[in-house]
N, C-alpha and C positions, 0 to 999 in steps of 0.2 A: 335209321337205315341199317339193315344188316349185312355186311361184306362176309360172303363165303366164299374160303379157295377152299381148291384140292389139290391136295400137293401128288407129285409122283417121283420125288426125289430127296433124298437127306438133304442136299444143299438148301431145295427150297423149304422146306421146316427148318434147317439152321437160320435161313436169312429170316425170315418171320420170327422165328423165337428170340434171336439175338439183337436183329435191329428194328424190330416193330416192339419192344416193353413197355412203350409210353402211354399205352391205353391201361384202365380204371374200368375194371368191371363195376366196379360200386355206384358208377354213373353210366352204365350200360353201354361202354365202349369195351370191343374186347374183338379177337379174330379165333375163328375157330377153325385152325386146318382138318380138314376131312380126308379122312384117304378113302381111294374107290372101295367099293363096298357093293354087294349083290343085296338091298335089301326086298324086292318084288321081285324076286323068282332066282334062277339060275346063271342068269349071264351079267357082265359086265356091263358097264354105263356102253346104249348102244347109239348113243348118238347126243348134238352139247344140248337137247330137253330133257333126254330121259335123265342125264347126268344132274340137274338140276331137280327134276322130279326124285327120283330114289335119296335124294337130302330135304324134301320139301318138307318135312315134319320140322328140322331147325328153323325156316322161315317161318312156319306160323307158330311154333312155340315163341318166338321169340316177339312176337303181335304187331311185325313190321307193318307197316304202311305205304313203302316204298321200297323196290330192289332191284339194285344195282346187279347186273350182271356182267362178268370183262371173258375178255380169253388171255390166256396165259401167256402166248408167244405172240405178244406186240409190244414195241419199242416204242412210246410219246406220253407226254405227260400234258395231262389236262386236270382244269380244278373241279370235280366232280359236284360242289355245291354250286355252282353257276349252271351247270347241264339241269342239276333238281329245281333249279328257282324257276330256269328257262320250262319244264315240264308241267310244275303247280302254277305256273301264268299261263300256258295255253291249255290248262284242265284237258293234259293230254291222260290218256289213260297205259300208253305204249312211248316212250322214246328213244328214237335210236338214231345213234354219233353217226354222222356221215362227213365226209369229203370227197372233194373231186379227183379223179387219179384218169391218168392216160388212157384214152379209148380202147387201146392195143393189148392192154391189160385188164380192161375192164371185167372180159369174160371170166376173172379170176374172184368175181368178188359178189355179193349181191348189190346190186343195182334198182334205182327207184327214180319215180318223175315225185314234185310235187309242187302244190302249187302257191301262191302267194302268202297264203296263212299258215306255211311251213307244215301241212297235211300230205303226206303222201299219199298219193291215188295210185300208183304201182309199184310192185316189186316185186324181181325176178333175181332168183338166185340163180349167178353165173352163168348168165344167158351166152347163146350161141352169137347173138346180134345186139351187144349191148345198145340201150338206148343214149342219145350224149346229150348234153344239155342246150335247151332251148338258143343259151347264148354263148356256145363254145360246140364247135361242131368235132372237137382233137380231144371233150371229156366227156367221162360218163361222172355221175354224181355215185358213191358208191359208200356203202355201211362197214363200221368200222369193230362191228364184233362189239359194239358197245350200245346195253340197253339199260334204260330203268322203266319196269312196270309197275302199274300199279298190283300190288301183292294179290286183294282179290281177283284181279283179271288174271293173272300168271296162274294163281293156283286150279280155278276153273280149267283153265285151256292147258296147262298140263295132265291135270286129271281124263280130262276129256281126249287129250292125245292119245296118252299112252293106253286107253282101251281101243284103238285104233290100230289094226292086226297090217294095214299096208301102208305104215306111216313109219317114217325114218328114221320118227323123234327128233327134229333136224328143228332150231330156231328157222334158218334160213329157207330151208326146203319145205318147210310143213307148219308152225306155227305163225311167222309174220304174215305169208300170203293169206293167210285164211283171216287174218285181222283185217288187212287191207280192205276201207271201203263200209266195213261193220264196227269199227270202233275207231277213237280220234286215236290215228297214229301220227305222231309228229318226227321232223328231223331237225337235230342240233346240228349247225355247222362248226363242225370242228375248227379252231385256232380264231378263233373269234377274239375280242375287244375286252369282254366281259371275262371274271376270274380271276385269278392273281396271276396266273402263269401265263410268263414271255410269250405272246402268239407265235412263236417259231414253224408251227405247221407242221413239226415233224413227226410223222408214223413209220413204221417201218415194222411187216410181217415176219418175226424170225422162226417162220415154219421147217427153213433148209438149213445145212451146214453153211452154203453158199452165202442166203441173205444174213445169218447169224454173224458170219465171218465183215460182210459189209457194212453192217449195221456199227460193228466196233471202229472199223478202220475210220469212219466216217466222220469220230471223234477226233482223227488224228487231224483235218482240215486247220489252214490257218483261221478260216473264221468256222468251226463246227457247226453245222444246222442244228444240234440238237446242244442247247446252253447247259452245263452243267455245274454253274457256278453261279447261276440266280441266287443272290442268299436269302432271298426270302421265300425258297421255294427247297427245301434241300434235298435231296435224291438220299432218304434213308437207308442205310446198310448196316452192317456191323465190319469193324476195322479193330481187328487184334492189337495187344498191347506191344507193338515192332517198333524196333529204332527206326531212325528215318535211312530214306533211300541215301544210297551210296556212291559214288564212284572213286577207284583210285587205282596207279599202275598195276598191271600184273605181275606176277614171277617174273618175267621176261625184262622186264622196266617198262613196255609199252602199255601206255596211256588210254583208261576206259576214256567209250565215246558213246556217248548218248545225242540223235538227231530226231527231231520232229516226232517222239513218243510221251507214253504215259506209263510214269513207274510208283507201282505203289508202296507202300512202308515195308521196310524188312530186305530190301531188292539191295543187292549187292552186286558190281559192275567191277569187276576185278579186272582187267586188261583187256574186256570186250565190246565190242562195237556192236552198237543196238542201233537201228534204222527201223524210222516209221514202224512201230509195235506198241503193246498193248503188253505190260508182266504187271500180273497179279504180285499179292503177297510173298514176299520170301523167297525168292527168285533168284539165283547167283547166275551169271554168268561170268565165264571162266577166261583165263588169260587166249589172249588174239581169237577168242570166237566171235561169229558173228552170226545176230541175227536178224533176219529183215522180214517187213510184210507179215508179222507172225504175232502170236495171241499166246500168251504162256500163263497157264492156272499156277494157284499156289505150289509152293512147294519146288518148282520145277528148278533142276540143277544143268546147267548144260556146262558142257567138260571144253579141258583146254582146245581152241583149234579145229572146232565144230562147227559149224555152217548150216542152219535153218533158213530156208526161204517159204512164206506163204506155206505159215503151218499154223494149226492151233494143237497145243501140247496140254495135254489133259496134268492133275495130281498131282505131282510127288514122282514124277518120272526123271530119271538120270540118263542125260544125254552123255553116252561117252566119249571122250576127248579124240578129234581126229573123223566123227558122226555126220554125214551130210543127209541130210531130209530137204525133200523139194526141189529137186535136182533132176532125178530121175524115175518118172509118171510109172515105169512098169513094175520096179523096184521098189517104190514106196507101196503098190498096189498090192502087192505081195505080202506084207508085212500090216500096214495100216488101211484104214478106208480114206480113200483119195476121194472128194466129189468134184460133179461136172464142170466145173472151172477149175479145176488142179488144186484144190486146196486140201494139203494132206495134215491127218489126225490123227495123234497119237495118244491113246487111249488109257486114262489113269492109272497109275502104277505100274506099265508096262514095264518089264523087264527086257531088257538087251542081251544077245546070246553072245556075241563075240564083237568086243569093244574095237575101235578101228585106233590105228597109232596117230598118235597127237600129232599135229603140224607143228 
């Protein structure tokens, strides 16, 4: 099976190059990051087929038999060789992850009936009137951006797409319906029995700042919905060579506090109060600051006396001492991008123009 991403970011080619090295080309495991690329004409990837099409020469150079396709911004983890077993036992030639999600939402996603031999006979991307399922009148049954085709059927009906001058290029919009009904399309129900991974159920779309910012906090829960500590299942990353996390008094003699958060190596808690949050790597927080409800990327220093509520702080930014973020919606508006739940973002390596006096 051949897994292709595309990266659109440094971070996500650091995370693949640093903590994905366990693959062996020499026995045909390997990841190939692709960046976008105009290779059939002038414009950019115009939709998630073409984007798969304009790379389809790596699939068949590579003489798969089977391809997995994902999208980039979803949050669950499933064991992807239980999906391919489940696929090569129903001699399906299409399969695609589904779960059930709230009717009220459904219109956000594509939607299908199907029937007892796990055949789909319909599907409607992000209908006006979702359909809900036979035995739950409050769901729609709904596809999770996750497929494995059979390679020759994918590369036919890409080929065959993209000569199609009023076509989207759209998996959801233009290639799955046109399957429906002409080829055995199957559905895996997601968080199933089968696999090595905790059926925990958990997905979660981090298309917005908003659901991105949710998706994290979510981990702060006393029982998390999504396990991160399965050890036979590990959540791959790369973790710099950091001392371990810290706490201890400030300048002032007042006592770091740390409540109901996640601090990762390198995080230093000098005389400040951290509440329900999320600090990456290397992370100080400075004497009597305080921060709550907030996500802090590597790097990030916040000064004595400084106050973040319901922020995510991007880089290597210096918060200076006396700094209130998340306070005030028109003010932060002004300076950072606020989204529609109030969560303000402060954007890597931002600089500060005029520091505020330390509390």
């Amino acid at each position: 099976m051949l897994v292709l991403t595309q990266y659109k970011s440094h971070s996500l080619q650091k995370h693949l190059r640093d903590g994905w090295t366990i693959f062996n080309p020499e026995i045909s495991e390997y990841i190939i990051p692709v960046p976008p690329q105009m290779r059939t004409g002038v414009s950019w990837y115009s939709g998630t087929a073409d984007a798969i099409f304009q790379n389809l020469y790596l699939i068949e150079r590579s003489n798969a038999s089977h391809v997995l396709i994902l999208s980039g911004d979803h949050i669950y983890r499933m064991d992807y060789a239980a999906m391919l077993q489940f696929h090569q036992e129903q001699g399906a030639e299409l399969t695609i992850a589904c779960m059930p999600v709230p009717l009220a939402s459904a219109g956000s996603f594509g939607i299908m009936s199907v029937d007892d031999a796990h055949r789909i006979r319909e599907f409607h991307e992000k209908p006006e009137n979702p359909k809900p399922l036979p035995n739950d009148p409050h769901r729609a049954l709904a596809s999770m951006g996750v497929y494995i085709f059979n390679a020759d059927l994918l590369s036919r009906e890409l080929q065959a797409d993209h000569a199609l001058t009023e076509s989207s290029h759209d998996f959801g919009k233009d290639i799955i319906p046109h399957l429906i009904g002409v080829h055995n399309v199957c559905a895996y129900r997601f968080g199933g029995e089968t696999g090595r991974v905790t059926p925990d159920r958990y997905w979660r779309d981090v298309g917005t700042i908003d659901s991105y910012y949710e998706a994290n906090m979510d981990l702060l829960a006393q029982i998390p919905p999504l396990n991160l500590y399965q050890p036979d299942w590990p959540i791959r990353t790369y973790h710099g060579q950091n001392p371990p996390a810290r706490m201890t008094a400030g300048a002032s003699g007042h006592a770091g506090k740390v409540v109901d958060s996640l601090l990762s190596s390198g995080t230093v808690i000098s005389g400040g109060t951290v509440r329900h949050s999320i600090l990456f790597q290397q992370v100080q927080v400075d004497d009597k600051a305080v921060v709550e409800d907030s996500i802090l990327f590597d790097g990030v220093y916040v000064g004595a006396g400084a106050t973040l509520k319901r922020c995510i702080v991007d880089k290597n930014v210096r918060i200076p001492p006396g700094e209130r973020i998340g306070f005030d919606a028109a003010a932060d508006a002004a300076r950072f991008t606020v989204s529609e739940s109030g969560i303000t973002v402060v954007p890597k390596d931002y600089r500060f123009l005029t520091p505020r006096t330390a509390l």
